[in-house]
ROKE-940046 format. One record per residue (C-alpha): x, y, z; residue in one letter; residue number from 0. Coordinates in nm, 4 decimals. Layout:
<pts>
PT;X;Y;Z;res;n
PT;X;Y;Z;a;NUM;
...
</pts>
This chain:
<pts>
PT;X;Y;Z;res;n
PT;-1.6317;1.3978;-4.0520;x;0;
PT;-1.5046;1.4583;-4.4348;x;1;
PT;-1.5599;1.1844;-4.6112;x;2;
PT;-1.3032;0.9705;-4.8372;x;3;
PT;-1.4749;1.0852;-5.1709;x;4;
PT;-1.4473;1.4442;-5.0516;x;5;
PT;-1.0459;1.3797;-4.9858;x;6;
PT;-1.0133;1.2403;-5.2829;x;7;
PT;-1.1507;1.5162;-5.4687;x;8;
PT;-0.9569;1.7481;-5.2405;x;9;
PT;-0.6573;1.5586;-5.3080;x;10;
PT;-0.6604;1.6096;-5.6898;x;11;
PT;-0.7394;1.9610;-5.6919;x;12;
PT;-0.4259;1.9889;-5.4901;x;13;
PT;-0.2423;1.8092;-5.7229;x;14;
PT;-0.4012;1.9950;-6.0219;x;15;
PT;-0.2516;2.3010;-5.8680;x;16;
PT;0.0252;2.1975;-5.8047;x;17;
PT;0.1154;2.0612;-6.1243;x;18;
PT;0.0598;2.3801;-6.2700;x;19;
PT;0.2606;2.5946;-6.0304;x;20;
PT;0.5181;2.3308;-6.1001;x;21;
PT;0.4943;2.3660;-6.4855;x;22;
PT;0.5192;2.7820;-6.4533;x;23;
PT;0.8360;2.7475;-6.2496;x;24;
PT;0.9997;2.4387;-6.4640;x;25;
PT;0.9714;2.6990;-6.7328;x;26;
PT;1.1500;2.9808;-6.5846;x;27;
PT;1.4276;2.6909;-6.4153;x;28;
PT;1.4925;2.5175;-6.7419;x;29;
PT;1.5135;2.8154;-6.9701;x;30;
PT;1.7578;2.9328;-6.6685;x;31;
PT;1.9751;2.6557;-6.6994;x;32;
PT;1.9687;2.6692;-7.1079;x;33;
PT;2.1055;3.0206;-7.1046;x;34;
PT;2.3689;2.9260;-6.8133;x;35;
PT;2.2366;3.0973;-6.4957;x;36;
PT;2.2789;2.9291;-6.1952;x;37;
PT;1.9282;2.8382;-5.9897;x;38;
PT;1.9824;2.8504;-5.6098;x;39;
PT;1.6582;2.7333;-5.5016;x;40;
PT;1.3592;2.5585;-5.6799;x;41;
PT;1.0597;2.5969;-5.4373;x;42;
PT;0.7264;2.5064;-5.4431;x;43;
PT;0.4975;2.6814;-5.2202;x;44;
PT;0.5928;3.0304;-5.0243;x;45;
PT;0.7017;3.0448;-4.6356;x;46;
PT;0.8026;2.7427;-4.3721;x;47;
PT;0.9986;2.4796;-4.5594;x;48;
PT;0.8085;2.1647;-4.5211;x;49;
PT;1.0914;1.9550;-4.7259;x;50;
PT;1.4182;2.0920;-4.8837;x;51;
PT;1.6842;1.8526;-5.0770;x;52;
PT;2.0225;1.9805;-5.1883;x;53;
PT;2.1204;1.9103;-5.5310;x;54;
PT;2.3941;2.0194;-5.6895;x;55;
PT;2.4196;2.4362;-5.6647;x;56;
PT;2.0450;2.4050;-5.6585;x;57;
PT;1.7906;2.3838;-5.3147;x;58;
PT;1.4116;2.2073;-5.4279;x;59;
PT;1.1921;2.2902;-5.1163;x;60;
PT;0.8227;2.2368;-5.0949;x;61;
PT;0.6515;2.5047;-4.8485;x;62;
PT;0.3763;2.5875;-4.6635;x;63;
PT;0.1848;2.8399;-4.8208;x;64;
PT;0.0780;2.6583;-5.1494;x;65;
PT;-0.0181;2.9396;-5.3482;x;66;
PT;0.2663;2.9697;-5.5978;x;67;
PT;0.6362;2.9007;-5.6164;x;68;
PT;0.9459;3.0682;-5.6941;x;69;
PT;1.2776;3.0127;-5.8790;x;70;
PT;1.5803;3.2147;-5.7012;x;71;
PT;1.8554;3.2466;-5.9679;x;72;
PT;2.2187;3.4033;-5.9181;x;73;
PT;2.1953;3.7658;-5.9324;x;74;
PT;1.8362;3.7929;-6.0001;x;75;
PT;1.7395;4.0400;-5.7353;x;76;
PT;1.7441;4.4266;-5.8074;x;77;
PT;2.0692;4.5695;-5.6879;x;78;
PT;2.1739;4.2056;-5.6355;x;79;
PT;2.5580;4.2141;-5.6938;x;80;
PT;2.6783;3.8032;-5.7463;x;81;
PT;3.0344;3.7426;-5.6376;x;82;
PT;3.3156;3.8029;-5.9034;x;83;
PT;3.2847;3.4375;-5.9356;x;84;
PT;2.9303;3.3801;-6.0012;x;85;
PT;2.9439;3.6532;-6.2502;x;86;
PT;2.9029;3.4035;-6.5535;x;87;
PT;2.6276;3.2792;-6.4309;x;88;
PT;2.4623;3.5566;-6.3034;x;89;
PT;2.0784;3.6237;-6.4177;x;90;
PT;2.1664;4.0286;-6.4563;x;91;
PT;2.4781;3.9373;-6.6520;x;92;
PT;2.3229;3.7862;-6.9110;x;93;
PT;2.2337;3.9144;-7.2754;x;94;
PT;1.8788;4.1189;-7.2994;x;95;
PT;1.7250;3.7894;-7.5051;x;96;
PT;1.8444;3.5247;-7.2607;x;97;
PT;1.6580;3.7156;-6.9943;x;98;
PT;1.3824;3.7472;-7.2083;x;99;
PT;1.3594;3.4062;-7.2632;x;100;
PT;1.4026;3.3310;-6.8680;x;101;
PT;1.1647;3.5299;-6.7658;x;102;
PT;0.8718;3.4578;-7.0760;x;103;
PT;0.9635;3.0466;-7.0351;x;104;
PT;0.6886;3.0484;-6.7392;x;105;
PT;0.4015;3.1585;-6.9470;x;106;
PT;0.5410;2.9932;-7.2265;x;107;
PT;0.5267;2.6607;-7.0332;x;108;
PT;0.1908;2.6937;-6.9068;x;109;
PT;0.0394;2.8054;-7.2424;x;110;
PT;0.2083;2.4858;-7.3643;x;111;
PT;0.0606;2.2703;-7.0666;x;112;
PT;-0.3418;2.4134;-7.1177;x;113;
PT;-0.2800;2.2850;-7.4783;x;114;
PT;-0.1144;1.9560;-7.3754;x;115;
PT;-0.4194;1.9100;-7.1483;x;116;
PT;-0.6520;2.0443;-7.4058;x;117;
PT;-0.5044;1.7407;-7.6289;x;118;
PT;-0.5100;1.4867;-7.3659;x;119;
PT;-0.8678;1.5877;-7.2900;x;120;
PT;-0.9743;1.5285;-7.6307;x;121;
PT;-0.8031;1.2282;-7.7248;x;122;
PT;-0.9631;1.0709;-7.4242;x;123;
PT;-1.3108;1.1701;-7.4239;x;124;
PT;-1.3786;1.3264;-7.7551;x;125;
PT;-1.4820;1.6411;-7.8834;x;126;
PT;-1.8256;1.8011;-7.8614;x;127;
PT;-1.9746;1.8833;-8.1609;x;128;
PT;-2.2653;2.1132;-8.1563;x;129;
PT;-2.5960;2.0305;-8.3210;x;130;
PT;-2.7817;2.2465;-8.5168;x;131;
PT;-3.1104;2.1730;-8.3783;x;132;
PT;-3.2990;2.4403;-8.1327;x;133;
PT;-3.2739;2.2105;-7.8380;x;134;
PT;-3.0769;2.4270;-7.4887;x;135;
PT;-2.7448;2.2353;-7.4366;x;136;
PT;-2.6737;2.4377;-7.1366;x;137;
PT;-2.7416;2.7267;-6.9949;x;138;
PT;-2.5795;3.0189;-6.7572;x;139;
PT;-2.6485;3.1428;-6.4631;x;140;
PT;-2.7885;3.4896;-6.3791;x;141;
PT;-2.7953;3.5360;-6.7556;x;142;
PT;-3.1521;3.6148;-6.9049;x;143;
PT;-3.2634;3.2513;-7.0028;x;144;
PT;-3.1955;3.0997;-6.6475;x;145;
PT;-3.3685;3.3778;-6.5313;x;146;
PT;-3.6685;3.3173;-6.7523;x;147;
PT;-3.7079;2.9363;-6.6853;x;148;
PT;-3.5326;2.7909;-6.9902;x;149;
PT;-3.3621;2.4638;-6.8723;x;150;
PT;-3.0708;2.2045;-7.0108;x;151;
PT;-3.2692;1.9691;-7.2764;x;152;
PT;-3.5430;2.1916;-7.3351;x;153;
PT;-3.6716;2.1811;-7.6985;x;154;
PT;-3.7187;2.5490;-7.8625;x;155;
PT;-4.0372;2.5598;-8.0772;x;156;
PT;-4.0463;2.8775;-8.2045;x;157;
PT;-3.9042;3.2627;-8.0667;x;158;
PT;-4.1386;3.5724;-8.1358;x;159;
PT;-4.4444;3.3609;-8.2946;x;160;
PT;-4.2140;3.1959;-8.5688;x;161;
PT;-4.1284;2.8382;-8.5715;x;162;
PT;-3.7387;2.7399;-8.5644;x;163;
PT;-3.5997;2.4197;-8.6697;x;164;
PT;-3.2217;2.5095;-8.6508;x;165;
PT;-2.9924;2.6290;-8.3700;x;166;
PT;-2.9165;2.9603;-8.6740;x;167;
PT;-3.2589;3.0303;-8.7020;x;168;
PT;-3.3258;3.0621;-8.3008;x;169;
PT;-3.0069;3.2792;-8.2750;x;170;
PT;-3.1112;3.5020;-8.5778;x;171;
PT;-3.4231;3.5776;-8.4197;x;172;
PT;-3.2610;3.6436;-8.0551;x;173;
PT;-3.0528;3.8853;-8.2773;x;174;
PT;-3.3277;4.0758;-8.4038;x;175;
PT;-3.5012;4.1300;-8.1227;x;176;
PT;-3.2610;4.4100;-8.0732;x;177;
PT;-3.2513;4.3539;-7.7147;x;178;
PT;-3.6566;4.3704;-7.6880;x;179;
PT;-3.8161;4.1065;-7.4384;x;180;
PT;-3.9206;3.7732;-7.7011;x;181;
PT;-4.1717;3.5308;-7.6260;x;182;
PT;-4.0311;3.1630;-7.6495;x;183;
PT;-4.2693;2.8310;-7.6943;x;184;
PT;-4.0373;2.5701;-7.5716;x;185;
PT;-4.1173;2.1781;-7.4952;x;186;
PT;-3.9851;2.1173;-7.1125;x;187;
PT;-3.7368;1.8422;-7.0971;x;188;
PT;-3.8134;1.7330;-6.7359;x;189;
PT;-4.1958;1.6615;-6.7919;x;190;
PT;-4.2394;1.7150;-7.2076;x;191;
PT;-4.4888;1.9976;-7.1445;x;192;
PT;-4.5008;2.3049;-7.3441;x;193;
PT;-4.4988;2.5949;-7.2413;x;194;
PT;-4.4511;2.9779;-7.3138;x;195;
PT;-4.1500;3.2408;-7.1747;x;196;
PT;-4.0571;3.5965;-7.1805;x;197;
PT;-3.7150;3.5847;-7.2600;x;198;
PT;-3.5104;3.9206;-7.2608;x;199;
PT;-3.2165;3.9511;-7.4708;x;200;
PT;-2.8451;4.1370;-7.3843;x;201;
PT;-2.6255;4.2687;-7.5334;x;202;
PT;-2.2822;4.0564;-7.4585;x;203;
PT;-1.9120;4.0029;-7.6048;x;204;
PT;-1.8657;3.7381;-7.8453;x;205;
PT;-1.5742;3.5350;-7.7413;x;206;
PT;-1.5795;3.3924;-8.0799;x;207;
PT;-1.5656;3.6563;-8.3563;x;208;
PT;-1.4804;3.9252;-8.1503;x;209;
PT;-1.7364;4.2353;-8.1057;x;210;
PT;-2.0969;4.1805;-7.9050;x;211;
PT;-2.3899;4.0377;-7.9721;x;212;
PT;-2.7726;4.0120;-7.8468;x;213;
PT;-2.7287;3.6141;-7.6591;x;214;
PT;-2.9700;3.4758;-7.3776;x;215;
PT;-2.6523;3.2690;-7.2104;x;216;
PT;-2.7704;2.9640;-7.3931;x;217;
PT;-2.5094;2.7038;-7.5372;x;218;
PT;-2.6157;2.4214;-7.8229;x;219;
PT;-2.6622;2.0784;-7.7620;x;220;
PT;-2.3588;1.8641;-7.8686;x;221;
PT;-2.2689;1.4919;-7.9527;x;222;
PT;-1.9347;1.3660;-7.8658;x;223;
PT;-1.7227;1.2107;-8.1331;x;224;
PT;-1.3962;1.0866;-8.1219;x;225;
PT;-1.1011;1.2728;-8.2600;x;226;
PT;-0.7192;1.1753;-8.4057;x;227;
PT;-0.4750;1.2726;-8.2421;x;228;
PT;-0.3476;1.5579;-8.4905;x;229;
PT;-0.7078;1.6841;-8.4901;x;230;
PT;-0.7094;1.6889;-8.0722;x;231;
PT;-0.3785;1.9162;-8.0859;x;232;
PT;-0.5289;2.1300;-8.3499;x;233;
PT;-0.8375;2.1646;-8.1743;x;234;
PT;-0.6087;2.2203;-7.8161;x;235;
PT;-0.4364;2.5264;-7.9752;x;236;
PT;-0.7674;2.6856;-8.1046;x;237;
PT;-0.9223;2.6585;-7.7615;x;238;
PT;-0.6029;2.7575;-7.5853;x;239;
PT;-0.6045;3.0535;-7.8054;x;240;
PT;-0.9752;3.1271;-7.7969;x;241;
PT;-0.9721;3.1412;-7.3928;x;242;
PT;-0.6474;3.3671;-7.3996;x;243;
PT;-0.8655;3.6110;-7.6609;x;244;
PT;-1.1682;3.5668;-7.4013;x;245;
PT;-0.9257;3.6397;-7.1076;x;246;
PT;-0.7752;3.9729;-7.2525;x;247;
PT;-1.1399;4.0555;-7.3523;x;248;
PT;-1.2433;4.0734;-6.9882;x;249;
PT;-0.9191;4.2559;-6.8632;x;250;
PT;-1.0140;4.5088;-7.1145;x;251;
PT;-1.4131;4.5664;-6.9647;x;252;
PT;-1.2710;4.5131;-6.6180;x;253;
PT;-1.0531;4.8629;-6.7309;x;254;
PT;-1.2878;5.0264;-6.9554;x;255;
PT;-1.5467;4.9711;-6.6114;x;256;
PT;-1.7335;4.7668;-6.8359;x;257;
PT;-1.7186;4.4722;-6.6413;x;258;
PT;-1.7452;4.5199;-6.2564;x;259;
PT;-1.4157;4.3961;-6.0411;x;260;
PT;-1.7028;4.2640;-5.7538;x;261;
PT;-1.6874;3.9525;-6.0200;x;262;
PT;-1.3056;3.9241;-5.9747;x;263;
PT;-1.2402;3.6041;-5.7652;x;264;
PT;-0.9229;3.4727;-5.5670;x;265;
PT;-0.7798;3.1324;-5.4612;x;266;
PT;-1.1160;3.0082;-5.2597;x;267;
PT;-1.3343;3.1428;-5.5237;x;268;
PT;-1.0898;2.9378;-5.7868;x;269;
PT;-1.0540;2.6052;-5.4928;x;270;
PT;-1.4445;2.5998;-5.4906;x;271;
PT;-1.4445;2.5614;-5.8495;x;272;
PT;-1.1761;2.3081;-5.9244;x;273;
PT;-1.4013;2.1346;-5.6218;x;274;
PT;-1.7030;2.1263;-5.8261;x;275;
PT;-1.5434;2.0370;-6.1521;x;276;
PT;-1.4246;1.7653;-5.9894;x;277;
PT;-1.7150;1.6633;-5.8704;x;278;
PT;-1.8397;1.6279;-6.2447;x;279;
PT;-1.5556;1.3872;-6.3299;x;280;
PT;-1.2274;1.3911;-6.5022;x;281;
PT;-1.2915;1.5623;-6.8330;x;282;
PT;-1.4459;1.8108;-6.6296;x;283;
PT;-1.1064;1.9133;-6.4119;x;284;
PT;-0.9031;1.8528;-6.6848;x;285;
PT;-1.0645;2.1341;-6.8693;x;286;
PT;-1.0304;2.3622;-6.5855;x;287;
PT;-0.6945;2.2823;-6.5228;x;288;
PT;-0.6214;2.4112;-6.8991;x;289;
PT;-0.8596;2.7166;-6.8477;x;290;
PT;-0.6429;2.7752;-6.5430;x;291;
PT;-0.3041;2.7339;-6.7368;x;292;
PT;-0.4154;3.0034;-6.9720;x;293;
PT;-0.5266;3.2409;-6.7068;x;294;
PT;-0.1711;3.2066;-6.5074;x;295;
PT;0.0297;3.2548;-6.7948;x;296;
PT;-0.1687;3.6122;-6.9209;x;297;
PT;-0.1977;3.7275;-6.5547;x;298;
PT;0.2035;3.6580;-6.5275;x;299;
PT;0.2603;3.8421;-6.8140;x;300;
PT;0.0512;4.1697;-6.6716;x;301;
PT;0.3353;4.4802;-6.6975;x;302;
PT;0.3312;4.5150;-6.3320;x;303;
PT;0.6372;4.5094;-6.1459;x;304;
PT;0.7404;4.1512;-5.9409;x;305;
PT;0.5262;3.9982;-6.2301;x;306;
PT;0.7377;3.8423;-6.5191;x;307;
PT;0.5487;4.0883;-6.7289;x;308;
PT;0.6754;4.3692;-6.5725;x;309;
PT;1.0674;4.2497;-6.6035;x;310;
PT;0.9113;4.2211;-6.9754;x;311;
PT;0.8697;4.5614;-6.9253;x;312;
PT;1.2180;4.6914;-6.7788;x;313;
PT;1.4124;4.5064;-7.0334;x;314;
PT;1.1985;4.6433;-7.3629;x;315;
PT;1.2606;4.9744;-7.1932;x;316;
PT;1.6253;4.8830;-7.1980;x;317;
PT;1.6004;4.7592;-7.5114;x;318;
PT;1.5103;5.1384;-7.6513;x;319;
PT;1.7222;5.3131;-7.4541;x;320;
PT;1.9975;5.0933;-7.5162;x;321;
PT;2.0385;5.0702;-7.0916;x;322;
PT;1.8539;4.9427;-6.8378;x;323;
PT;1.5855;5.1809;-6.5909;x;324;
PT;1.8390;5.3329;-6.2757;x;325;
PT;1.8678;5.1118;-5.9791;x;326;
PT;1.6275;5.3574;-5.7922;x;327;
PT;1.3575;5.3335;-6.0556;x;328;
PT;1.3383;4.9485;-6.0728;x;329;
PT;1.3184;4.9771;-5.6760;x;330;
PT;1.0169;5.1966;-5.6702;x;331;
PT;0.8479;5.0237;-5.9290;x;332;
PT;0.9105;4.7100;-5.7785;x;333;
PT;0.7585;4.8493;-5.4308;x;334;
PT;0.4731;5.0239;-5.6476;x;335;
PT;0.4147;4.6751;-5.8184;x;336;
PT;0.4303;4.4637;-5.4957;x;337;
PT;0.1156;4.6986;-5.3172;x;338;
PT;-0.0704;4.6820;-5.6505;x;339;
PT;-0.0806;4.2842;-5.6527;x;340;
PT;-0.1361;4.2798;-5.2450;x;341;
PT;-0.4185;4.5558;-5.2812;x;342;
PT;-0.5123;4.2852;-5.5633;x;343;
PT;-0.5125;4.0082;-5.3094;x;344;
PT;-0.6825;4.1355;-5.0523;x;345;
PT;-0.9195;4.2496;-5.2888;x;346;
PT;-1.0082;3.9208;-5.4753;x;347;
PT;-1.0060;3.7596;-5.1026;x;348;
PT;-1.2708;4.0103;-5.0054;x;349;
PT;-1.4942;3.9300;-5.2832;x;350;
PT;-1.4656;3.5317;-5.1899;x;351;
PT;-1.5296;3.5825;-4.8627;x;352;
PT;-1.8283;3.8082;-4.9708;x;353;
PT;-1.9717;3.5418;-5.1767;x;354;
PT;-1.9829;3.2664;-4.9202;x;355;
PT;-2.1389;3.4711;-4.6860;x;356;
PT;-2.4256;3.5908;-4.8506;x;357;
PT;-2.4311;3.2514;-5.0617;x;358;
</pts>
């Protein structure tokens, strides 16, 4: 029998997700109704209609599939001719920067959500700042200091037979190593022994100034301290910015075949995990739920046909030519773009399924 603290948790990931599907489509309906295209249907969800309301020219329906939504707009469909009538309000009638700005508000809106949650997050719990001292504030898995046996709380004494006293000085010397296995004399946090480990370092991207780096998958410890408000939404941009730079940075090894695409997850890969951060607390989904705002809004934005990125792509196109593609070649690339995201799908769904079997 699931228990209540398990539906509650299940209940606010749902609601997590669907706040955000609701924020990506608000963007595209608002920005709709600012330029003057009409919005037939609002819907949350994809297939059976579970509720539908009528109002005004516009349909709101919540469905059954709840794995995205959709905004149907007058004349938004390729080859979609809208009655003489309707022509005014017609998505394909409109000026090359009104559909622009249709089409980008969804990203836009969820960019501006992760940063609104950012804020919210800080204002409310604080900010982590690190400390400088050589104490492990949290480590990552399958990353070469899990694997040796370093643990959260664990007190760094010296790396490669010199004593460190800073957080700079332990990194400096994981740097050096040049990728060569380092011995480690660290004081255990769960019994205050000490102890020695072989810790080898890798060579891994540096989400923060760009470029790689020798790193052990090691964070600092941190204090929390409470922030103003104009420092949280500071702070909110610079992280919402930082995970968009770490975002395109693993698009980019995921092409180059730097990265592999077996770590590419789907929706039950990403349901497990708003799961578990839930199970941490608030502060904990709330930072996923921004993390997850910033990943919608870059994949949306991919140039692949029946993405908003790749109607980004037809109208710069049009935009140089001075006409839009032919009929015929925004109806192949549409088809061409609708396999690529189900291969996608099916894909991501295989890895999931992949992972909970073998655990």
């Amino acid at each position: 029998m699931i228990g209540l603290a398990t539906l509650l948790i299940v209940l606010q990931v749902v609601i997590v997700f669907g706040m955000i599907v609701f924020v990506h489509e608000l963007g595209h309906f608002l920005a709709a109704k600012f330029v003057g295209v009409g919005v037939e249907r609002f819907s949350l969800g994809f297939g059976p209609k579970i509720f539908g309301k009528q109002v005004g020219d516009t349909e709101y329906m919540i469905c059954a599939v709840p794995l995205g939504g959709y905004v149907k707009m007058v004349g938004d469909e390729v080859g979609d001719d809208a009655p003489p009538a309707d022509i005014e309000k017609s998505f394909s009638h409109q000026s090359l920067p009104g559909r622009f700005l249709i089409v980008s508000a969804g990203a836009l809106f969820n960019l501006i959500c992760a940063v609104v949650v950012f804020t919210v997050l800080f204002v409310s719990f604080g900010v982590h700042v690190p400390l400088d001292i050589p104490r492990i504030g949290g480590v990552m898995p399958d990353l070469p200091a899990a694997k040796a046996g370093l643990e959260k709380g664990d007190d760094v004494l010296s790396v490669a037979g010199s004593p460190v006293k800073t957080w700079k000085e332990m990194a400096e010397k994981i740097e050096q190593s040049k990728g060569q296995a380092i011995p480690f004399v660290v004081k255990k946090a769960k019994d205050g022994s000490t102890v020695e480990l072989t810790v080898q370092p890798e060579l891994r991207d540096d989400p923060v100034n760009g470029g790689k780096k020798f790193a052990i998958g090691v964070g600092a410890d941190s204090q929390l301290e409470s922030v103003s408000l104009g420092r949280a939404m500071s702070l909110a941009v610079q992280e919402t910015w930082m995970w968009s730079k770490l975002i395109f940075q693993n698009l980019a090894m995921l092409v180059t075949g730097n990265a592999s695409p077996k770590e590419l997850g789907g929706p039950i890969l990403i349901f497990q995990e708003a799961g578990r951060q839930a199970k941490l607390g608030l502060d904990y989904l709330l930072r996923f739920a921004a993390i997850i705002n910033v990943n919608l809004a870059i994949f949306n934005l991919l140039p692949i046909p029946i993405l908003d990125g790749g109607h980004l792509l037809f109208f710069s196109i049009e935009a140089v030519l001075g006409r839009p593609p032919s009929l015929r070649a925004r109806e192949l690339a549409t088809r061409f773009g609708f396999l690529v995201i189900l291969t996608l799908i099916v894909f991501v769904m295989y890895n999931d399924i992949a992972r909970i079997v073998t655990g």
